[in-house]
VEXDREN-2710 file (C-alpha; in Angstrom, 1 decimal):
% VEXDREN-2710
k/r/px/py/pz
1/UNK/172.6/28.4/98.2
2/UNK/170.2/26.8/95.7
3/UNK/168.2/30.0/95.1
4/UNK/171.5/31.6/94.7
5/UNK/172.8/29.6/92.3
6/UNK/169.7/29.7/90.2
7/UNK/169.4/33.0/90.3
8/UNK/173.4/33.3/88.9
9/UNK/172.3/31.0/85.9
10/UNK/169.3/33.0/85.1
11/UNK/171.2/36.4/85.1
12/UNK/174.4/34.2/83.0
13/UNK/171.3/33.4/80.6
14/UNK/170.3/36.8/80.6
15/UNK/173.7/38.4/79.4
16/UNK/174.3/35.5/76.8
17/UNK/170.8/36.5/75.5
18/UNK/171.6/40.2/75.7
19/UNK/175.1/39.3/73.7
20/UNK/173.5/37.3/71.1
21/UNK/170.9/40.6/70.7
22/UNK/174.0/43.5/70.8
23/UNK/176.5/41.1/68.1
24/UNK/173.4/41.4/65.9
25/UNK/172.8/45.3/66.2
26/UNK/176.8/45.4/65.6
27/UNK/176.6/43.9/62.7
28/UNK/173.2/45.9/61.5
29/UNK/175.2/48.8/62.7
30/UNK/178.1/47.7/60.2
31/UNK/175.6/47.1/57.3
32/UNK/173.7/50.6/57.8
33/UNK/177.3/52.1/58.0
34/UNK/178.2/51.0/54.9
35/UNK/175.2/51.6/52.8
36/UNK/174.9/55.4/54.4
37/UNK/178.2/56.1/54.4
38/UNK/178.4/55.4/50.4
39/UNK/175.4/57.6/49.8
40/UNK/177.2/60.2/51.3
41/UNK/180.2/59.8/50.0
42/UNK/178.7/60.1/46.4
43/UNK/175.9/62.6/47.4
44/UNK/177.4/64.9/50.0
45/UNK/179.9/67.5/48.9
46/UNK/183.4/67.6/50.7
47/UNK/182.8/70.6/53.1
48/UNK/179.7/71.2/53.1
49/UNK/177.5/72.3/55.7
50/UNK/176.1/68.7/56.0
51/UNK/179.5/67.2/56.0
52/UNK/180.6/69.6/58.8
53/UNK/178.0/69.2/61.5
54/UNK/176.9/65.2/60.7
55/UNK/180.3/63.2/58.9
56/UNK/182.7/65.3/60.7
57/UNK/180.6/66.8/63.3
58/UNK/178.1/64.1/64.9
59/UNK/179.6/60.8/63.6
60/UNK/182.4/62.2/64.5
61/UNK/181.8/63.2/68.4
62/UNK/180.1/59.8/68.5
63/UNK/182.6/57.7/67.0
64/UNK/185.8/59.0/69.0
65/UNK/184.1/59.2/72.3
66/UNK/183.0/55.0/71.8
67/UNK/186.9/54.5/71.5
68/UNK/187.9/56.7/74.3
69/UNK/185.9/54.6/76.1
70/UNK/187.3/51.2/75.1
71/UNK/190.5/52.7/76.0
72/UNK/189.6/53.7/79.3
73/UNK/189.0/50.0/80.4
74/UNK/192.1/48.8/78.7
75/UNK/194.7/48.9/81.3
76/UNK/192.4/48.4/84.7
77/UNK/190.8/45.6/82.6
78/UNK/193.8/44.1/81.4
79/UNK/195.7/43.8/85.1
80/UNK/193.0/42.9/86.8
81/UNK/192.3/39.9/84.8
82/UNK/195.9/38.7/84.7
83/UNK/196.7/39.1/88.5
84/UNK/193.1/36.8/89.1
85/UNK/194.1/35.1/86.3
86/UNK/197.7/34.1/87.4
87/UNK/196.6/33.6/90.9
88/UNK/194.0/31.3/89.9
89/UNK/196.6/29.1/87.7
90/UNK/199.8/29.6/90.0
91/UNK/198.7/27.3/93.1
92/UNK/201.9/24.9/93.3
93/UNK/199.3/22.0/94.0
94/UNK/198.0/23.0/90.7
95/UNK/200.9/23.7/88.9
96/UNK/202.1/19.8/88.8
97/UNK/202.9/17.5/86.1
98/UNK/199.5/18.0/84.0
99/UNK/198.5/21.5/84.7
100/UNK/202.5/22.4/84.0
101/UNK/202.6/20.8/80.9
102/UNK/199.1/22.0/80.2
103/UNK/199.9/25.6/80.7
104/UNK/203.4/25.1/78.9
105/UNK/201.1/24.1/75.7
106/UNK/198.9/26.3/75.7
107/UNK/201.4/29.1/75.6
108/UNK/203.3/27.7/72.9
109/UNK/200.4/27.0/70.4
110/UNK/199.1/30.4/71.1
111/UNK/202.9/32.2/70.4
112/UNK/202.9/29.8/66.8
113/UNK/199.5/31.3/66.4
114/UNK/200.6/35.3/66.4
115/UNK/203.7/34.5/64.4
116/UNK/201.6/32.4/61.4
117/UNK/199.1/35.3/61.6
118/UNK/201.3/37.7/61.4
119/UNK/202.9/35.7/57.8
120/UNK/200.0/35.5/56.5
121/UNK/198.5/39.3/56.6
122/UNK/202.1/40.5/55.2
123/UNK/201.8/38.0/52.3
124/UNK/198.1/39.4/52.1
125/UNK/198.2/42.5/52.8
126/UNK/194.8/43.4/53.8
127/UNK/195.3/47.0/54.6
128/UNK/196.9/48.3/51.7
129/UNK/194.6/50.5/49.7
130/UNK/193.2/51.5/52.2
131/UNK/194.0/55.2/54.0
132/UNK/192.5/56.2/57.4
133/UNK/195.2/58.3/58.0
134/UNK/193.0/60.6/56.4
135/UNK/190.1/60.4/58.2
136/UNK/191.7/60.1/61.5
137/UNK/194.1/62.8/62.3
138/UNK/196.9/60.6/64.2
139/UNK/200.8/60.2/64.4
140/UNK/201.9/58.0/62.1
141/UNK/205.7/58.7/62.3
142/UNK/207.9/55.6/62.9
143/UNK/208.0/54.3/66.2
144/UNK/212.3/54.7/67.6
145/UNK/214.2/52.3/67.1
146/UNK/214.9/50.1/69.8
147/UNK/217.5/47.4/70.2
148/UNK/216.3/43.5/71.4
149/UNK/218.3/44.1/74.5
150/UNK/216.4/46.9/75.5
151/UNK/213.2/45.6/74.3
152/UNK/213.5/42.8/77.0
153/UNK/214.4/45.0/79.6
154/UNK/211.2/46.9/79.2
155/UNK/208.9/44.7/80.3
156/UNK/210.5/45.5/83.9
157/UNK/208.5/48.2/85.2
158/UNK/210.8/50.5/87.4
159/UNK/207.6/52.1/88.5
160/UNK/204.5/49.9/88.2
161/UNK/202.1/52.6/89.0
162/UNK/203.5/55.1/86.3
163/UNK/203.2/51.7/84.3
164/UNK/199.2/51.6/84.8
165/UNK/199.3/55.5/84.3
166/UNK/200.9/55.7/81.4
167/UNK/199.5/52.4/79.4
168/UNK/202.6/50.4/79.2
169/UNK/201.2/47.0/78.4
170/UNK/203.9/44.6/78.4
171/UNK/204.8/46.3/81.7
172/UNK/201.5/46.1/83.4
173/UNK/201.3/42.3/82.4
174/UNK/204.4/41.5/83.8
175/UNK/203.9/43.0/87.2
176/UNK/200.5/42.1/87.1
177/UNK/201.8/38.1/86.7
178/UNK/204.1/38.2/89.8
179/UNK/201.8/39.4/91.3
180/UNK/198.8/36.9/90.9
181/UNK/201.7/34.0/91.3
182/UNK/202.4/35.4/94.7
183/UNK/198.7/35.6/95.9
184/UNK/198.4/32.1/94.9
185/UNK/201.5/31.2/96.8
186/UNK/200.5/33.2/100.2
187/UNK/197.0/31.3/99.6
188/UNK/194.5/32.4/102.3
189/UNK/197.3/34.7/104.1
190/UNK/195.8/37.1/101.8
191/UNK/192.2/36.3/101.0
192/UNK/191.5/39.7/101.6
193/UNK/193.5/41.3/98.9
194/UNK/192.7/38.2/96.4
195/UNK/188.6/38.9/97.2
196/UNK/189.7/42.6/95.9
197/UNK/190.6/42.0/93.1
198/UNK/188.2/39.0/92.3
199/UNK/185.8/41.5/92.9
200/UNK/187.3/44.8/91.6
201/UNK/187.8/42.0/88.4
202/UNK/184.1/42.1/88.3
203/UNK/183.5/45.2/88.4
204/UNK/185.7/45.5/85.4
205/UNK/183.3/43.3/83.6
206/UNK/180.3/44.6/84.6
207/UNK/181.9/48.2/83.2
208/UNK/183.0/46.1/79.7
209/UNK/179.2/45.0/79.3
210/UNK/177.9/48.7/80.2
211/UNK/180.2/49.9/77.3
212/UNK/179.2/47.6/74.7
213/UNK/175.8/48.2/74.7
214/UNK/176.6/51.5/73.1
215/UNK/178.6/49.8/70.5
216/UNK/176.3/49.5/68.0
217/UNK/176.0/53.6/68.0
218/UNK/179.7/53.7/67.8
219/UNK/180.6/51.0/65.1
220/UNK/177.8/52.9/63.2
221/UNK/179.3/56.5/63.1
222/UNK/182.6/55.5/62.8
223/UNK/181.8/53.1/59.9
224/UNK/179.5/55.8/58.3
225/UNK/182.6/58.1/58.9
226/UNK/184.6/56.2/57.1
227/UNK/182.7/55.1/54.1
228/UNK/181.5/58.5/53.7
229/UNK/185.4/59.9/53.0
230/UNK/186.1/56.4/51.1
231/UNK/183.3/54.9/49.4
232/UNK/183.5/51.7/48.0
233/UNK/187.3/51.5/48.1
234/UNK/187.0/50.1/51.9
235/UNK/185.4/46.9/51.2
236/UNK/188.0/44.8/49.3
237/UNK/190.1/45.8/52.5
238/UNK/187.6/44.7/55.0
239/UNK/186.9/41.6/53.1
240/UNK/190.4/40.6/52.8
241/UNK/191.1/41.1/56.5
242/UNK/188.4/38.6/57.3
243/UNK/189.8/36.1/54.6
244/UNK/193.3/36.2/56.1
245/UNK/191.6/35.7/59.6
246/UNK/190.2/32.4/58.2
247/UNK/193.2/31.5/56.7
248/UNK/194.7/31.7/59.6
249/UNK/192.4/30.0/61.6
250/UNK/192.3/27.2/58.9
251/UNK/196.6/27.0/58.8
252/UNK/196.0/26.7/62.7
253/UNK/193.6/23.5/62.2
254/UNK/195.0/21.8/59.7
255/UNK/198.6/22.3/59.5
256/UNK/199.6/22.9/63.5
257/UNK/197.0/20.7/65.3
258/UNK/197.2/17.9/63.3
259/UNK/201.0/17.8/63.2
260/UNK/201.0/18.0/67.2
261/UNK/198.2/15.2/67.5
262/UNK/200.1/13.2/65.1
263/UNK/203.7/13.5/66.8
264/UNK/202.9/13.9/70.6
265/UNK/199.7/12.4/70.9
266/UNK/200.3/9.6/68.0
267/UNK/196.7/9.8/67.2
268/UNK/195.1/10.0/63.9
269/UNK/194.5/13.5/62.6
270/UNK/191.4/12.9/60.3
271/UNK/189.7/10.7/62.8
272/UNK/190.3/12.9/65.7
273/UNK/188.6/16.0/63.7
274/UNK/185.3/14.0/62.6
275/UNK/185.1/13.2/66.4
276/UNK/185.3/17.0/67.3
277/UNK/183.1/18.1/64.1
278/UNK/179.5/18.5/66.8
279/UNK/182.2/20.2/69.4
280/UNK/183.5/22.9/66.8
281/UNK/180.1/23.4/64.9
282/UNK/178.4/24.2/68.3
283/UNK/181.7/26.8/69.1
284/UNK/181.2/27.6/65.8
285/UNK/177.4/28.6/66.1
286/UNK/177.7/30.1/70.0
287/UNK/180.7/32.2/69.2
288/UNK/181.3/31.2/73.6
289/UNK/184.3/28.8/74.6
290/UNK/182.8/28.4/77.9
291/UNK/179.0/27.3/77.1
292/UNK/181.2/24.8/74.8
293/UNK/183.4/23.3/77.4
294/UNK/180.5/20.5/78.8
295/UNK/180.4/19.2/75.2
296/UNK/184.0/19.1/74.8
297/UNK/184.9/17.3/78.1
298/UNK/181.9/14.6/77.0
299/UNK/183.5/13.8/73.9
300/UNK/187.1/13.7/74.4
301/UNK/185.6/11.2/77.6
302/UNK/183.2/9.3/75.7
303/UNK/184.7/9.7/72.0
304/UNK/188.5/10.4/72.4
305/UNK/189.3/7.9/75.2
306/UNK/190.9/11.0/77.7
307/UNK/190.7/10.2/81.6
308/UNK/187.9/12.2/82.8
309/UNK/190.1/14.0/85.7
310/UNK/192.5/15.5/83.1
311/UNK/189.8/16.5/80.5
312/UNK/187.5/18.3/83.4
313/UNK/190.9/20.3/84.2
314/UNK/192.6/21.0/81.3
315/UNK/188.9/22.4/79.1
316/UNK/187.9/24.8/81.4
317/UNK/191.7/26.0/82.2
318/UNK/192.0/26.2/77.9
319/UNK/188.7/28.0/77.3
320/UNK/190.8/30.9/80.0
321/UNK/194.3/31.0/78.6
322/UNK/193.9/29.0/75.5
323/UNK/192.8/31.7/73.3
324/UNK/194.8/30.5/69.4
325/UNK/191.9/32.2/67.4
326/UNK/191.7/35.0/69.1
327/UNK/195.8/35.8/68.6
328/UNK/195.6/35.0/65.1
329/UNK/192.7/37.7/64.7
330/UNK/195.3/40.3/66.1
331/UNK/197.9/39.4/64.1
332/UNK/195.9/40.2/61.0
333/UNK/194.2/43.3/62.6
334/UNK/197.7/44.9/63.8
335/UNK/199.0/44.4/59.9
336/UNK/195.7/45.4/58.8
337/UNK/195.6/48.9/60.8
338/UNK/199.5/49.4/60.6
339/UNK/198.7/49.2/56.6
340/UNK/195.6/51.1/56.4
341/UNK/197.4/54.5/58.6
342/UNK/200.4/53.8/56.6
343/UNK/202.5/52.6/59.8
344/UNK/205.6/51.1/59.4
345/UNK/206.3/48.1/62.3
346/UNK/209.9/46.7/62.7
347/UNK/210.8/43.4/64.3
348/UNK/210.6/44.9/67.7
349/UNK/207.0/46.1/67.0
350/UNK/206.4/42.8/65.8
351/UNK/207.9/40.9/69.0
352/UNK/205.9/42.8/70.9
353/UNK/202.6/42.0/69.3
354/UNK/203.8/38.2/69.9
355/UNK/204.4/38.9/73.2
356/UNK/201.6/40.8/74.5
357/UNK/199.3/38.7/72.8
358/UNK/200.8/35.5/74.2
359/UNK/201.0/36.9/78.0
360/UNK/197.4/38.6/77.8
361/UNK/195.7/35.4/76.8
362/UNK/196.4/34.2/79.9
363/UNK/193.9/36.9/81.3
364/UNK/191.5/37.9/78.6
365/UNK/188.1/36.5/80.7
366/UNK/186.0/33.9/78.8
367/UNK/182.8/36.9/78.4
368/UNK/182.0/38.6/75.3
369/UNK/183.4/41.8/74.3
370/UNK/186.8/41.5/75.9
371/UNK/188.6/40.3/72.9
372/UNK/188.4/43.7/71.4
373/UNK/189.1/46.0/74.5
374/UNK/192.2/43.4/74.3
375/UNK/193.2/44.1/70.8
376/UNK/193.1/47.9/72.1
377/UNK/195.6/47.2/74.5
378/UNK/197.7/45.0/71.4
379/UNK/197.1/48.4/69.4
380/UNK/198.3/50.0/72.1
381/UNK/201.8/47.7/73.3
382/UNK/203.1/48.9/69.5
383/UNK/201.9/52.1/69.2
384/UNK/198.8/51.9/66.8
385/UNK/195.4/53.7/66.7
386/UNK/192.6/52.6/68.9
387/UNK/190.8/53.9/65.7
388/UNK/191.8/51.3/63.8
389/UNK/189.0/49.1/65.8
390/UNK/186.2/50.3/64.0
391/UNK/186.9/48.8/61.0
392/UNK/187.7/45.3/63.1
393/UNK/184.6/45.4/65.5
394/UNK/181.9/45.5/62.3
395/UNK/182.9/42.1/61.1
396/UNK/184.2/41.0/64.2
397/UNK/180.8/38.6/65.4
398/UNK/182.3/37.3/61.3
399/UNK/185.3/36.3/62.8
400/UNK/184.2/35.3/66.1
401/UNK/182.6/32.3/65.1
402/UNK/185.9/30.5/63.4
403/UNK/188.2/31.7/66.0
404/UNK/185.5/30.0/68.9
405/UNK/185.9/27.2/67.1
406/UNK/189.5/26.8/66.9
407/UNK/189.8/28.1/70.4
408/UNK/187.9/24.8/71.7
409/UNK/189.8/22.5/69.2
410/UNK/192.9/23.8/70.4
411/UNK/191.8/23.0/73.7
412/UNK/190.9/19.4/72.8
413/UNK/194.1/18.4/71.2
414/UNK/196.1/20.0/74.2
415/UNK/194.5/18.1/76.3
416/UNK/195.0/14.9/74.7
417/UNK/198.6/15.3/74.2
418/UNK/198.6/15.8/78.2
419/UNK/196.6/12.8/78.6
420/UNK/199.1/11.0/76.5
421/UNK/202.0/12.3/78.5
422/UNK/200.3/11.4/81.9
423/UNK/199.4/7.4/80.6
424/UNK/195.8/8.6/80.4
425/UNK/194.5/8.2/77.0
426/UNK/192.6/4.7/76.1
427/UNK/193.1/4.3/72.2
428/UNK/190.7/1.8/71.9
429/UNK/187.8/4.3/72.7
430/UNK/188.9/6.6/70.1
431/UNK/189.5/4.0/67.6
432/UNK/185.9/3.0/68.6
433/UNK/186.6/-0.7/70.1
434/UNK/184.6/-1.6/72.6
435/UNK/185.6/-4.0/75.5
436/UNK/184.6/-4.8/78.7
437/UNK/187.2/-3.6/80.0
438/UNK/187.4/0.0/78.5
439/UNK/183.6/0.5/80.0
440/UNK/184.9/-0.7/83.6
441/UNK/187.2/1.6/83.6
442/UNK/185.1/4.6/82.0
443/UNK/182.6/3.7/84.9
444/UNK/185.6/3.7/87.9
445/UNK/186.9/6.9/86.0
446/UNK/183.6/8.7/86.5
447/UNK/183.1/7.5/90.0
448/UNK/186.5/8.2/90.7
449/UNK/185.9/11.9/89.0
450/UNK/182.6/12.8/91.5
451/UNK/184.2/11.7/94.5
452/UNK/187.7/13.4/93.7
453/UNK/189.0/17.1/92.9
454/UNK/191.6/18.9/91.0
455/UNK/193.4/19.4/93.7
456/UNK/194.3/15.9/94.2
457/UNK/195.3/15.4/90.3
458/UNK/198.4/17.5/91.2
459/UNK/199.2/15.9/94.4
460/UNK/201.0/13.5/93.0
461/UNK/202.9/12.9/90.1
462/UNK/200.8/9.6/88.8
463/UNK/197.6/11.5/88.8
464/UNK/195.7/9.5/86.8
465/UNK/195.0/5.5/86.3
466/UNK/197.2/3.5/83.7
467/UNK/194.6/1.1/83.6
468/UNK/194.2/1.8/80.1
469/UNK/197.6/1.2/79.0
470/UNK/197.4/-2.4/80.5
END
């Protein structure tokens, strides 16, 4: 079991190092796009042999078959991630008082997230100016009109298989979600069928990381592709997609934590973010939730004054469905593209995006590269061009970075309202006074913590000590 387990960390190691090696060649990829694709676009003629057989010929061939790939994985990816997803989270023991409320926050602050997003890129506007319609050759009529009531009903698949044929995203989550909540209820019943999936799951994965590591060749043609027809009229564009992501990601910090710390977990804002600065720089520098969730647990324990039993639950449950930055990149990208192909989205296109954003976050895995293949299946829910990633993928290890980081603050502050709510947060740590008390019971917290389990946090509804409420 030992050799085992090293061996798992050492191949872990291996694909974080392999990650941190392929978001660099992206972003060399992006660079080299640029730079060739403005030579070309001032030195190559329009038509021209050259033009034929490498812009539209080569770069072309290369570009479309990365996306068609991407697309491939979207809808196998996407349900079997949410069924082992949903069965993982719908346990009833689970499901109690903290993990409830926990799960019930985390969806909310992630739904806020899409709708601010989406405010913010249609008072920005980062795709106008910018026409791809004329590079790619793809529909751009209006999608029909469709009324709310219809809307709702169809997220009801009448045939779930036509529903994973066809792509239907909002469909595929919602049978995908029943389904994972009744595996978790039938428990070992069906082991069989859950070990399929968890397995079939990582198949999936493995198939995301064999399709990323031709990314760079993909971002590279299509970027070349693009710059080559556009030139220098792409960049402003670009640029202010990536400022409306950080604004985004800044409204989401400043403005929506800090009002939920200060009304539900009656904590002080400014305090609380100086004790999560090393947390959010370190997400901030990793671009990985997960590596980040060991340091996160530590300081809300040691800094924050949360019980260690509803810390070590609700972090590593937040860095799987909490996923605030990465909805508020797809809000900006779907204005963005929907802009830039001259697209016009209505409310129900853009109930949709806050839906299918919301429900997927509860399965998007916590590994690189599966953010975009899930904005592909965002593009998808309303109708948009998988093309449209290109231009999102170059300066997504850009983005990556600030929406890590307010992925794991999100996660913090969630988790401190809960421990509020459960009698489990001891003010006196975080206001830094020091008793004897509050290290007795940090000590019987810890020892409590190693001899314990999750399982027995949800068993009953006083999961945690009051002791420092006393």
């Amino acid at each position: 079991m030992k050799s085992t387990s090293k061996q798992s960390e050492q191949t872990t190691n291996q694909r974080n190092k392999a990650f941190i090696g392929l978001t660099g060649w992206i972003f060399i990829a992006l660079i080299l796009g640029i730079i060739i694709g403005i030579v070309f676009n001032y030195t190559v003629p329009s038509g021209s042999d050259f033009d034929n057989i490498v812009v539209n010929g080569i770069f072309y061939v290369l570009g479309q078959g990365f996306i068609r790939l991407m697309q491939m994985l979207v809808a196998p990816l996407v349900f079997c991630s949410i069924v082992c997803g949903a069965a993982a989270i719908g346990n009833g023991k689970t499901l109690g008082r903290v993990g409830g409320l926990t799960i019930v926050l985390y969806i909310i602050t992630t739904a806020v997230a899409v709708c601010m997003a989406l405010v913010i890129a249609q008072f920005i506007q980062p795709g106008v100016g910018l026409d791809l319609s004329s590079i790619h050759s793809v529909d751009t009529t209006s999608t029909q009109s469709t009324s709310v009531a219809d809307t709702i009903l169809n997220i009801i698949p009448t045939n779930a298989f036509n529903a994973l044929s066809s792509g239907s995203m909002l469909q595929i989550i919602f049978f995908a979600l029943i389904l994972g909540v009744i595996l978790a209820q039938l428990g070992d019943r069906v082991s069989t069928v859950r070990r399929f999936f968890s397995q079939f799951n990582e198949v999936m994965m493995s198939m995301v990381t064999l399709v990323l590591r031709v990314a760079p060749i993909g971002v590279f043609c299509l970027i070349s592709r693009t710059f080559a027809h556009l030139g220098l009229d792409a960049i402003v564009p670009m640029l202010k997609f990536v400022g409306g992501t950080y604004l985004g990601l800044a409204f989401q910090l400043c403005v929506v934590y800090m009002v939920l710390l200060r009304v539900f977990a009656r904590l002080n804002p400014f305090r609380f973010l100086k004790k999560m600065l090393p947390v959010m720089g370190f997400a901030f520098s990793t671009s990985s939730s997960n590596a980040t969730i060991p340091l996160n647990i530590n300081t809300l324990e040691k800094k924050v004054g949360v019980n260690p039993k509803i810390a070590s639950f609700t972090i590593p449950l937040g860095a799987t469905i909490n996923m605030d930055g990465t909805a508020i990149m797809q809000g900006v990208a779907v204005v963005f593209v929907a802009q830039a192909f001259g697209i016009p989205l209505g409310p129900m296109e853009y109930m949709t995006v806050i839906l299918t954003a919301t429900l997927a976050s509860i399965g998007t895995a916590g590994v690189p590269g599966v953010g975009t293949i899930m904005l592909a299946m965002v593009f998808d829910a309303v109708g948009l061009p998988a093309e449209g990633i290109s231009m999102i993928m170059g300066v997504d290890r850009i983005v990556d970075m600030g929406r890590t980081a307010i992925n794991v603050t999100g996660d913090a502050v969630v988790t401190a309202i809960v421990a509020r709510a459960n009698k489990a947060l001891n003010t006196d740590v975080f206001n830094d006074i020091v008793t004897d008390q509050n290290v007795e019971a940090q000590e019987e917290q810890r020892a409590a913590l190693e001899q314990g389990d999750l399982d027995a946090l949800s068993d009953n509804e006083t999961t945690v000590s009051d002791k420092e409420e006393d």
